[in-house]
C-alpha positions as protocol buffer text, in pm:
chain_id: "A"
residue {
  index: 1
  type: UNK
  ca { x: 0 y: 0 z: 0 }
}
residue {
  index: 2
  type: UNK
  ca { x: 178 y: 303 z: -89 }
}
residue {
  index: 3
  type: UNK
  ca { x: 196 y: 673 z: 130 }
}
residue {
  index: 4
  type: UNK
  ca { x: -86 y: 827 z: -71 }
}
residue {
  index: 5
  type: UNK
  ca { x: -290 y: 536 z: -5 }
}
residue {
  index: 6
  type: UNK
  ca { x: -224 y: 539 z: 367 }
}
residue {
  index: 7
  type: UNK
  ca { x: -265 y: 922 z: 360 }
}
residue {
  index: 8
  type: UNK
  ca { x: -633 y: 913 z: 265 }
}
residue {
  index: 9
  type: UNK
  ca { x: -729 y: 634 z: 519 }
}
residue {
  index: 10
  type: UNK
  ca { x: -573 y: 833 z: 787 }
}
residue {
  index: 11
  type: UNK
  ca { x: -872 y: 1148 z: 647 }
}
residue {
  index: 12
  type: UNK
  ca { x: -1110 y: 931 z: 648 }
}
residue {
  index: 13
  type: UNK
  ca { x: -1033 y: 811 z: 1015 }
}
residue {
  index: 14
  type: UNK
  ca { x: -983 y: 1132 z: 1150 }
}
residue {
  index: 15
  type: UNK
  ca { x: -1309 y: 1240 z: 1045 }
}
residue {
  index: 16
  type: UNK
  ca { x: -1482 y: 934 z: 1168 }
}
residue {
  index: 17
  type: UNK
  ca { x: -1359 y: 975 z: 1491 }
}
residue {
  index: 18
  type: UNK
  ca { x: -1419 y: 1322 z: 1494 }
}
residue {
  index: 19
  type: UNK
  ca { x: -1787 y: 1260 z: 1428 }
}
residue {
  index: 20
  type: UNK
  ca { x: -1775 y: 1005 z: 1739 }
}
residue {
  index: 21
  type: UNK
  ca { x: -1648 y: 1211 z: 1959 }
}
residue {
  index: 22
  type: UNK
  ca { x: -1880 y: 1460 z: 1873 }
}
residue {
  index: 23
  type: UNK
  ca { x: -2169 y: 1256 z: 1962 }
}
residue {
  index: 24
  type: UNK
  ca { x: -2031 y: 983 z: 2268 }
}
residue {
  index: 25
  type: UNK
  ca { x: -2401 y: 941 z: 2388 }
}
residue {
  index: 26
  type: UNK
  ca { x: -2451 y: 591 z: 2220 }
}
residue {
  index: 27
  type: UNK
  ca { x: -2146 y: 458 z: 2316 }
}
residue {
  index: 28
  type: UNK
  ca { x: -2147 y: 621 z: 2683 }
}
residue {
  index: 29
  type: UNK
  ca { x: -2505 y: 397 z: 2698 }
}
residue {
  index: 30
  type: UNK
  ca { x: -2388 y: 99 z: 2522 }
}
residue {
  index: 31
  type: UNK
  ca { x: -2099 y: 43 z: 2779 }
}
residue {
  index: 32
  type: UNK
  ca { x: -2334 y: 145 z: 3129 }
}
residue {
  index: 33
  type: UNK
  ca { x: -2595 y: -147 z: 3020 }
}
residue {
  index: 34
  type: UNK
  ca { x: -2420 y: -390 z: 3047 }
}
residue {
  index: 35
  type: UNK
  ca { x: -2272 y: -298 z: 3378 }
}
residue {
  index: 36
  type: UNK
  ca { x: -2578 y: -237 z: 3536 }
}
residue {
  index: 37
  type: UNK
  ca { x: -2723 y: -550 z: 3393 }
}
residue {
  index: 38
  type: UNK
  ca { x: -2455 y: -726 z: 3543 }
}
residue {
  index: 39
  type: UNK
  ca { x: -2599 y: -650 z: 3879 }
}
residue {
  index: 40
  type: UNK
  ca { x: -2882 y: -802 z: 3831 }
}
residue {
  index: 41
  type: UNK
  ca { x: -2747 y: -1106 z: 3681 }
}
residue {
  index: 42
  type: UNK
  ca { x: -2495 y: -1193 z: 3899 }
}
residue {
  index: 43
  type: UNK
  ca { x: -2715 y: -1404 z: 4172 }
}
residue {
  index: 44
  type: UNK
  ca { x: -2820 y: -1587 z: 3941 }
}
residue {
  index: 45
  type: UNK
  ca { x: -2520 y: -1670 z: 3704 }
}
residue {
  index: 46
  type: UNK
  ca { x: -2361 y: -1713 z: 4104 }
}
residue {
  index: 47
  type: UNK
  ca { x: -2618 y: -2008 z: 4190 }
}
residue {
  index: 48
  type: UNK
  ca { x: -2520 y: -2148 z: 3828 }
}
residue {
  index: 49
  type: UNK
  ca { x: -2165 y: -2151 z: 3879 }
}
residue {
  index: 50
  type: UNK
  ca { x: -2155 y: -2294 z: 4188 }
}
residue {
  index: 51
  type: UNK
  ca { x: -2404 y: -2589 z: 4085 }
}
residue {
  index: 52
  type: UNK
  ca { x: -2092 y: -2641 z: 3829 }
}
residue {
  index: 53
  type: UNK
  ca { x: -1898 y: -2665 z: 4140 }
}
residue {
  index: 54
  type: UNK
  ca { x: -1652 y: -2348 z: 4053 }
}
residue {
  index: 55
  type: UNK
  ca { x: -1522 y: -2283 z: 4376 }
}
residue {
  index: 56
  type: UNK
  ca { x: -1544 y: -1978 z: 4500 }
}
residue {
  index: 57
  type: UNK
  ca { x: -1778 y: -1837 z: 4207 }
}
residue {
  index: 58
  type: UNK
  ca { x: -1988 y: -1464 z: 4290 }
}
residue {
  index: 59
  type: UNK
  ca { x: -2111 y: -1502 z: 3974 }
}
residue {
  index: 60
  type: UNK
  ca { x: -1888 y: -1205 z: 3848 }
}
residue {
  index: 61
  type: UNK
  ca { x: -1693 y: -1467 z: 3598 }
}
residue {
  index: 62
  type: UNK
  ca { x: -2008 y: -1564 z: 3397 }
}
residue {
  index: 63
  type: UNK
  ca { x: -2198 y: -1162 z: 3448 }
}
residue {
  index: 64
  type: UNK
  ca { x: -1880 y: -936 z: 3356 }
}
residue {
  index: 65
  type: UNK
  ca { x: -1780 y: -1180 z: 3027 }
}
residue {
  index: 66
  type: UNK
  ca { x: -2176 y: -1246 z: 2925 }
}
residue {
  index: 67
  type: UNK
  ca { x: -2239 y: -890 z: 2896 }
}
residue {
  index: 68
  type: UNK
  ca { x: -1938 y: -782 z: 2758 }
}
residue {
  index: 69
  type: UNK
  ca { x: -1986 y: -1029 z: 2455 }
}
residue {
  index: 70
  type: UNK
  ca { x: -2367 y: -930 z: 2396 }
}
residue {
  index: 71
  type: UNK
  ca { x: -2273 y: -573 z: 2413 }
}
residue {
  index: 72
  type: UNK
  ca { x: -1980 y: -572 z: 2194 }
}
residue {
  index: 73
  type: UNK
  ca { x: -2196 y: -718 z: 1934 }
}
residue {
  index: 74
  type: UNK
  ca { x: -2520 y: -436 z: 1957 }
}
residue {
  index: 75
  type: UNK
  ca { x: -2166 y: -242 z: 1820 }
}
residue {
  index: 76
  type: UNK
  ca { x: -2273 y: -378 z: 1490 }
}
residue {
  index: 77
  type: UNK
  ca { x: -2471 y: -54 z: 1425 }
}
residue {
  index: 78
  type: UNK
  ca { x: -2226 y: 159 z: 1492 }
}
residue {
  index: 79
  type: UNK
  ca { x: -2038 y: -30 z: 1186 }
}
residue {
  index: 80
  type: UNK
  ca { x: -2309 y: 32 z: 979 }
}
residue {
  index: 81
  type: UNK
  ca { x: -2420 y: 393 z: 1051 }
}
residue {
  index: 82
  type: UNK
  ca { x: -2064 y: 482 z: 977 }
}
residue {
  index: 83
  type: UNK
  ca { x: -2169 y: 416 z: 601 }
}
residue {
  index: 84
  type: UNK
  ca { x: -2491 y: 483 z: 571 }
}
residue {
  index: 85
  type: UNK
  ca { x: -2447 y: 804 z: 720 }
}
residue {
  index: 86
  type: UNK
  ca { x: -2266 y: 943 z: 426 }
}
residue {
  index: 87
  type: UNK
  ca { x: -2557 y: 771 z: 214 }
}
residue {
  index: 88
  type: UNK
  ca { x: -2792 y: 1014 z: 460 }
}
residue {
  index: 89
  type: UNK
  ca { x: -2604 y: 1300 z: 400 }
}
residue {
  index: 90
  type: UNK
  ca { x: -2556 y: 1271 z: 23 }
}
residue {
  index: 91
  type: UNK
  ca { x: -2177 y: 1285 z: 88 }
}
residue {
  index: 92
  type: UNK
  ca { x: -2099 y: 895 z: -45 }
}
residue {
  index: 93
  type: UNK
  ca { x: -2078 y: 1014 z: -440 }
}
residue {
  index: 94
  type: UNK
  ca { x: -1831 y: 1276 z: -323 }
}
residue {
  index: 95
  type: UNK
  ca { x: -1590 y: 1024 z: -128 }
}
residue {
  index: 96
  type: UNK
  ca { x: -1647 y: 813 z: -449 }
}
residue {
  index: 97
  type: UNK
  ca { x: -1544 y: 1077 z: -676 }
}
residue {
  index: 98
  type: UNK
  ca { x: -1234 y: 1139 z: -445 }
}
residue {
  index: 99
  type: UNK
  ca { x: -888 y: 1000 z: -507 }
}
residue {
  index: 100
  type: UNK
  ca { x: -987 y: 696 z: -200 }
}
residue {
  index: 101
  type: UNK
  ca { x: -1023 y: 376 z: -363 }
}
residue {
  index: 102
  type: UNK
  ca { x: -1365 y: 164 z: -286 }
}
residue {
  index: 103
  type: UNK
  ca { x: -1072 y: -59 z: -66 }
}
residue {
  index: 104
  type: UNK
  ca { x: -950 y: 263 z: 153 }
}
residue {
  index: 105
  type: UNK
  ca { x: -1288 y: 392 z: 198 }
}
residue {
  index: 106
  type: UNK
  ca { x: -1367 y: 23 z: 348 }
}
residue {
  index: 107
  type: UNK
  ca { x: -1047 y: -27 z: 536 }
}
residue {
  index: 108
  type: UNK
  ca { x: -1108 y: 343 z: 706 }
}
residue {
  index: 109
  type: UNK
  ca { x: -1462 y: 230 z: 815 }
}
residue {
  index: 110
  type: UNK
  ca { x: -1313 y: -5 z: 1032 }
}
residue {
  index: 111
  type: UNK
  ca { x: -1077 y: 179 z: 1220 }
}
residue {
  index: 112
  type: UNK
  ca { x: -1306 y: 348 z: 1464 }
}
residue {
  index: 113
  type: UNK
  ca { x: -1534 y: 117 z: 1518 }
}
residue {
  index: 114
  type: UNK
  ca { x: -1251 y: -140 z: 1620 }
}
residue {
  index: 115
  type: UNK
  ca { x: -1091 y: 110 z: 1847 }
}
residue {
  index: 116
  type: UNK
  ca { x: -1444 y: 147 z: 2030 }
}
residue {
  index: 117
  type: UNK
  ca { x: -1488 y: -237 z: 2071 }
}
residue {
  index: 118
  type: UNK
  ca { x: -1149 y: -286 z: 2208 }
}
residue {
  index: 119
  type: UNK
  ca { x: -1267 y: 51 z: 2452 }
}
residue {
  index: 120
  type: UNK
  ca { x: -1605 y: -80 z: 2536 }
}
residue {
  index: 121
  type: UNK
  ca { x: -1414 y: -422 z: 2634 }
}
residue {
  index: 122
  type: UNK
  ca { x: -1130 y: -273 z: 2855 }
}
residue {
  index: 123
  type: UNK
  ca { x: -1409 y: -15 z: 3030 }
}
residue {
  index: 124
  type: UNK
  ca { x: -1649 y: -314 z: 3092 }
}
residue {
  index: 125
  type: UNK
  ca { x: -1404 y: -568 z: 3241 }
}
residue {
  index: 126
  type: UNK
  ca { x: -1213 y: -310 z: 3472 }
}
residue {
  index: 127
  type: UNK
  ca { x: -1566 y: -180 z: 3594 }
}
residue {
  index: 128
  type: UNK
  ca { x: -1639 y: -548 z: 3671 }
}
residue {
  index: 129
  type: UNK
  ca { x: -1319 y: -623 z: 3842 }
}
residue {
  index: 130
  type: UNK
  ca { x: -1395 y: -275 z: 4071 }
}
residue {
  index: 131
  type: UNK
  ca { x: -1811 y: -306 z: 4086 }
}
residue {
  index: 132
  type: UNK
  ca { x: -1832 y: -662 z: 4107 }
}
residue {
  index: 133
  type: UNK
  ca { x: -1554 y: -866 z: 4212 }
}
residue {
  index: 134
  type: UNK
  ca { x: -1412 y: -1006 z: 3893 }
}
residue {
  index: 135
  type: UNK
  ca { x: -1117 y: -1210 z: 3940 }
}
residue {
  index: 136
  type: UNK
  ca { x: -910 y: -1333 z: 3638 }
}
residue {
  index: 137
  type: UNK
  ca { x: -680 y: -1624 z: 3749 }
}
residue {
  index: 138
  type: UNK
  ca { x: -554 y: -1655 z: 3421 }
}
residue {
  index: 139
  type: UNK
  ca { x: -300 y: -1501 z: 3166 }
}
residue {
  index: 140
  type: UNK
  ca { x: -430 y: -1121 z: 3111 }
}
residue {
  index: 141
  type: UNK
  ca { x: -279 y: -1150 z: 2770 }
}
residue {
  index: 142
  type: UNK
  ca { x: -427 y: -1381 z: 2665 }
}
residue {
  index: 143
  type: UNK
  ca { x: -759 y: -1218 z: 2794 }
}
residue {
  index: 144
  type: UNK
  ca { x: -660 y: -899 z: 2578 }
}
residue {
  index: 145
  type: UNK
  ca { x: -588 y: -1196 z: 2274 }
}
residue {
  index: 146
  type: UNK
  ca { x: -947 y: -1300 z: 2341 }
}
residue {
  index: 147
  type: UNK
  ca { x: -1076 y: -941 z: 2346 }
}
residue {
  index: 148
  type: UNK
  ca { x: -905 y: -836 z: 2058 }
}
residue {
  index: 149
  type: UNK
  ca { x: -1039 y: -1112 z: 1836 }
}
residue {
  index: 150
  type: UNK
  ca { x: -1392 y: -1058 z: 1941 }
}
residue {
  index: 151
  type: UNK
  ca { x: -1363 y: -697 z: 1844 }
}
residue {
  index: 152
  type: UNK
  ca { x: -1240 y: -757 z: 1510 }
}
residue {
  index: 153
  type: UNK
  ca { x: -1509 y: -1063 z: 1450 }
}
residue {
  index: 154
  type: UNK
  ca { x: -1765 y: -776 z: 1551 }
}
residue {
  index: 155
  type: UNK
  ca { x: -1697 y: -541 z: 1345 }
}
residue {
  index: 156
  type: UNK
  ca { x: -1624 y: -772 z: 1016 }
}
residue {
  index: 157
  type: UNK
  ca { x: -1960 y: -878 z: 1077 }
}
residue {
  index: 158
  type: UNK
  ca { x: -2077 y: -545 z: 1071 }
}
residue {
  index: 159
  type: UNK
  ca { x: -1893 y: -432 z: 750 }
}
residue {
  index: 160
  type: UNK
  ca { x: -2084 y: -756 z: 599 }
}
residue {
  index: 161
  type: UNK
  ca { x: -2442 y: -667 z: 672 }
}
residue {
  index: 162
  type: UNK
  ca { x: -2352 y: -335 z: 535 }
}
residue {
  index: 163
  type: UNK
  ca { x: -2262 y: -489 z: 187 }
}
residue {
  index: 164
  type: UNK
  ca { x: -2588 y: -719 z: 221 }
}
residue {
  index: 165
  type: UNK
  ca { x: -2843 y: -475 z: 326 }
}
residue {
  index: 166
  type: UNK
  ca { x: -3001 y: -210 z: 159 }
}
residue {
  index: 167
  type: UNK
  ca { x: -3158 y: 31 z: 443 }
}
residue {
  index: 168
  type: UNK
  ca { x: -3016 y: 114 z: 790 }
}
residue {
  index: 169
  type: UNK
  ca { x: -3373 y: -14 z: 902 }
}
residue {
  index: 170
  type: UNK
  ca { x: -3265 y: -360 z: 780 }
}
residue {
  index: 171
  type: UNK
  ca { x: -2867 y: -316 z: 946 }
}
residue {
  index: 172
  type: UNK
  ca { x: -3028 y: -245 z: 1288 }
}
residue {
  index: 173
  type: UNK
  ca { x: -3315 y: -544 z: 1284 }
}
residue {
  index: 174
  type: UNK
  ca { x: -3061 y: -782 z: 1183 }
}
residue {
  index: 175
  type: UNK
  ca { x: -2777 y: -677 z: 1365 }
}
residue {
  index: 176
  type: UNK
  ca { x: -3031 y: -672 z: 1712 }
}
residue {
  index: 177
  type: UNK
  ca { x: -3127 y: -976 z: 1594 }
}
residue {
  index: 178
  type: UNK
  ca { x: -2807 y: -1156 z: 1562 }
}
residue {
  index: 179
  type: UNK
  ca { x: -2683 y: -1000 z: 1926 }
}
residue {
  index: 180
  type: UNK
  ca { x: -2942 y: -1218 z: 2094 }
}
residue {
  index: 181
  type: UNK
  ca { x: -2917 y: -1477 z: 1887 }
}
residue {
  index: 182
  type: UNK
  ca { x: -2543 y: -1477 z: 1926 }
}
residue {
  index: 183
  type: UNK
  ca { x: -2539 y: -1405 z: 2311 }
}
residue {
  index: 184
  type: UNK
  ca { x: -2820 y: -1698 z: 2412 }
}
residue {
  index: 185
  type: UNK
  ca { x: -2687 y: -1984 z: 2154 }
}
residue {
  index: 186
  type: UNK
  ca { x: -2315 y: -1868 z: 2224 }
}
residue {
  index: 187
  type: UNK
  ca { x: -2322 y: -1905 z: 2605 }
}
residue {
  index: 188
  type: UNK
  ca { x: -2307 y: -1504 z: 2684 }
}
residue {
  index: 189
  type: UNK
  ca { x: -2675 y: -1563 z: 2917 }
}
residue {
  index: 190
  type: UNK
  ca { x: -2614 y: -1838 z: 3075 }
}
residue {
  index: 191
  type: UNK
  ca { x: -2301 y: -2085 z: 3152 }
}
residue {
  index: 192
  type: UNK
  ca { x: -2190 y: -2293 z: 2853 }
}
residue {
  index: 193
  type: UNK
  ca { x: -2264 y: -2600 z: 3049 }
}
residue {
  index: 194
  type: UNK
  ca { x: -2656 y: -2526 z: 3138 }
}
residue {
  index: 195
  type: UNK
  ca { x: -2736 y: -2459 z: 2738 }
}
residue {
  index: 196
  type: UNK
  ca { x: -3055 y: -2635 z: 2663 }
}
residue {
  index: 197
  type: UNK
  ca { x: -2994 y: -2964 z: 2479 }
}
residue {
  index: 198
  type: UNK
  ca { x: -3107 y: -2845 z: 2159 }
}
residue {
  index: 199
  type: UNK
  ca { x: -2870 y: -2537 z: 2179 }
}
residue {
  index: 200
  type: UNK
  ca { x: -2574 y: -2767 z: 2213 }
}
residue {
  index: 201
  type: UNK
  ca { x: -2516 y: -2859 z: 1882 }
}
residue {
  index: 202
  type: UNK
  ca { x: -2572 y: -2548 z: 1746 }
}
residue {
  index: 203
  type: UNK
  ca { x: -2365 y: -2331 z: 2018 }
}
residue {
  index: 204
  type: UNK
  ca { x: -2038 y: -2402 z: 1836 }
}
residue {
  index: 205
  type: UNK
  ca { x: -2133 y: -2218 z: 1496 }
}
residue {
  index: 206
  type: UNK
  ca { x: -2161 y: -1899 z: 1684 }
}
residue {
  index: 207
  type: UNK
  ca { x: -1873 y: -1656 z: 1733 }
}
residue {
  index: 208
  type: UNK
  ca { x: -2000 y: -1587 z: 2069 }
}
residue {
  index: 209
  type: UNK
  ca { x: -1940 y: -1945 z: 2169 }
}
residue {
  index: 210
  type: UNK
  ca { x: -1552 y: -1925 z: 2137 }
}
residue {
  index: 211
  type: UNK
  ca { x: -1545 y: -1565 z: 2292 }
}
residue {
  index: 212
  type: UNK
  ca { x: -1709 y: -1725 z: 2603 }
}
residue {
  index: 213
  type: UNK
  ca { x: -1474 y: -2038 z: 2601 }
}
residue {
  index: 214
  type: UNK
  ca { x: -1174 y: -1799 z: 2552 }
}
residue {
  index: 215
  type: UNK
  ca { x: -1296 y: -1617 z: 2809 }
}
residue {
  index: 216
  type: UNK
  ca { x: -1415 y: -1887 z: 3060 }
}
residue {
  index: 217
  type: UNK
  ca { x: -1044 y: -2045 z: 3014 }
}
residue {
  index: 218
  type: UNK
  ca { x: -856 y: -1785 z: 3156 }
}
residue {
  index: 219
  type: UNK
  ca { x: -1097 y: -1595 z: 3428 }
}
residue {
  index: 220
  type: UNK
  ca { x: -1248 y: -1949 z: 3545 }
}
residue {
  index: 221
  type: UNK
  ca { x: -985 y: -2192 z: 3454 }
}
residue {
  index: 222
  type: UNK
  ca { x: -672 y: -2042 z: 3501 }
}
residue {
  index: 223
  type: UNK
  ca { x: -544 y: -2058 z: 3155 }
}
residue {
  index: 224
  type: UNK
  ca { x: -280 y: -1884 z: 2950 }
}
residue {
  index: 225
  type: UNK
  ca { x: -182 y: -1833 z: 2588 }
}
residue {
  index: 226
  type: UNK
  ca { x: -227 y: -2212 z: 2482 }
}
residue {
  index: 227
  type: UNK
  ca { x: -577 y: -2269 z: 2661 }
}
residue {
  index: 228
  type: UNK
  ca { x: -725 y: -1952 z: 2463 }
}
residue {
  index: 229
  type: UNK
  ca { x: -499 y: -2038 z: 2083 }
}
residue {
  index: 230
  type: UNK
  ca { x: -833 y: -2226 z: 1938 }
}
residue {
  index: 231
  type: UNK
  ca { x: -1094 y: -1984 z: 2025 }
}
residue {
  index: 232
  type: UNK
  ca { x: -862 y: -1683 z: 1936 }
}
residue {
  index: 233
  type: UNK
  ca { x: -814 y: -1865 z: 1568 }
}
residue {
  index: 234
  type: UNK
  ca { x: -1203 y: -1958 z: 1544 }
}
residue {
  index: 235
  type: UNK
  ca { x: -1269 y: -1605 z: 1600 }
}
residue {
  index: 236
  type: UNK
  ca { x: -1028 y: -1491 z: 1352 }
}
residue {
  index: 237
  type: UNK
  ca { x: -1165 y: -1746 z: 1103 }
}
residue {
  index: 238
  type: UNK
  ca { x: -1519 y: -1613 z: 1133 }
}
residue {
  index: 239
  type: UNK
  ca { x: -1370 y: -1290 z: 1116 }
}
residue {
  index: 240
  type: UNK
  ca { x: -1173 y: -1348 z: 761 }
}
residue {
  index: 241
  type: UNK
  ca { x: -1530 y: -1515 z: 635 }
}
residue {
  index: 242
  type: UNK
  ca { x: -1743 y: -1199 z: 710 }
}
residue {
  index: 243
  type: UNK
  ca { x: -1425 y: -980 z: 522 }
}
residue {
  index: 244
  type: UNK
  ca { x: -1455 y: -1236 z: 260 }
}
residue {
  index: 245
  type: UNK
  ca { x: -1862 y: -1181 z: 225 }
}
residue {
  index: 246
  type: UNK
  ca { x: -1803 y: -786 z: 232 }
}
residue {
  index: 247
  type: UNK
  ca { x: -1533 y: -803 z: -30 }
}
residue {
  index: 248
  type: UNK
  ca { x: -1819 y: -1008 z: -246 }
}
residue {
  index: 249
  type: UNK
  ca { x: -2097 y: -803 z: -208 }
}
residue {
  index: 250
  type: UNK
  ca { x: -1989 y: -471 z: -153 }
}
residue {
  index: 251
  type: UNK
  ca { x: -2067 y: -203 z: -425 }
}
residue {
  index: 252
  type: UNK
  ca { x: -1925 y: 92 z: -362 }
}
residue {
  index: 253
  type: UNK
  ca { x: -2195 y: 212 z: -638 }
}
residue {
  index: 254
  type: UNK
  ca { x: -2498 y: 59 z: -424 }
}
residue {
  index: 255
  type: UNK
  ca { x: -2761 y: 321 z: -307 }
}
residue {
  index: 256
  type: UNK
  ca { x: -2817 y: 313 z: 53 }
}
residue {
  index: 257
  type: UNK
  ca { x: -3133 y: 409 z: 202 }
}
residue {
  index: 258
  type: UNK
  ca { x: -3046 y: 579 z: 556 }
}
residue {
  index: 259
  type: UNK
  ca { x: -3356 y: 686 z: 658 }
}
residue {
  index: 260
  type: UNK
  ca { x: -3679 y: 825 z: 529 }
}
């Protein structure tokens, strides 16, 4: 990639970011929910780790984990409105007609979004170390390994609902959609172990899955580097399939509806 190329992305991420930090509200909101949700969940996800016989459990190792992988994924709008914003304010054409290349105006779209996962992760497991007790008896690398692979999964999946739907309307029911979905087959609502019996099966094609059993192995199990290398590489798998659908059925051309 040569300096010109690297010069526009830089633009385009400066001005991204500058239109976040104008407006912080969402995210502000999107990172207290989950902490005060936590509260209420911890009794219970308490009672449910102890009937695993986790010594020790306050319930903190299934609440602070859970919520941060159900919240990280309601980040998929954020991936989207990034576009379709510029759709909404008639500016696309003129970042088309620009010297970016359809591949610079998609790799700056990811920047910022990225950078407030991997924010919205740090902010929610410190807070639940200090509000609620979390203990991680495990590697914290390998927690930040874990972290940093959900994050990118998250946002990958965003950038492919962008290039497969046509209105933001569509973005934010499917992205909602697939949060739940994700965070009740994956293991994020309740331990891994007390999954209904028809969820089993199907708990291993979700991305949330392996960010709980990266997770689990280092704040319940103690692990390090090796106990967290497969869900780190599933994550990064799903990850490169998402970039693959995006670089399919993305059309810089497209007309995106952003609201009406």
């Amino acid at each position: 990639m040569s300096e010109g190329s690297w010069g526009r992305i830089v633009a385009l991420v400066r001005q991204d970011l500058r239109l976040q930090l104008r407006d912080p509200a969402p995210l502000v909101v999107r990172t207290a929910m989950p902490l005060l949700l936590m509260g209420f969940m911890q009794p219970l996800f308490r009672t449910a780790l102890r009937a695993d016989r986790v010594a020790g459990a306050t319930g903190a190792e299934q609440a602070v984990p859970g919520m941060a992988v159900m919240f990280t994924f309601f980040l998929v709008n954020l991936v989207g409105f990034a576009v379709f914003r510029e759709h909404g304010w008639r500016t696309w054409d003129r970042l088309r007609a620009g010297p970016a290349r359809p591949a610079e105006l998609l790799a700056a779209r990811v920047v910022v979004p990225l950078g407030v996962a991997v924010l919205q992760l740090a902010v929610v497991f410190l807070a639940g170390g200090l509000l609620y007790d979390l203990r991680i008896s495990g590697s914290w690398p390998a927690l930040v390994a874990v972290g940093a692979a959900l994050a990118l999964c998250v946002v990958m999946f965003g950038m492919a609902l962008v290039s497969l739907c046509r209105t933001v309307n569509q973005l934010a029911v499917f992205a909602n959609l697939a949060a739940l979905l994700f965070a009740g087959l994956g293991g994020a609502l309740t331990p891994l172990s007390a999954l209904p019996d028809w969820a089993r099966p199907l708990a291993p094609g979700m991305p949330s899955y392996w960010a709980m059993r990266g997770f689990n192995a280092v704040i319940i199990e103690g692990g390090g580097a090796a106990a967290v290398l497969l869900p780190v590489l599933v994550l990064l798998g799903f990850s490169a399939g998402f970039a693959a659908v995006t670089l399919v059925f993305f059309r810089s051309e497209d007309r995106k509806v952003a609201w009406s």
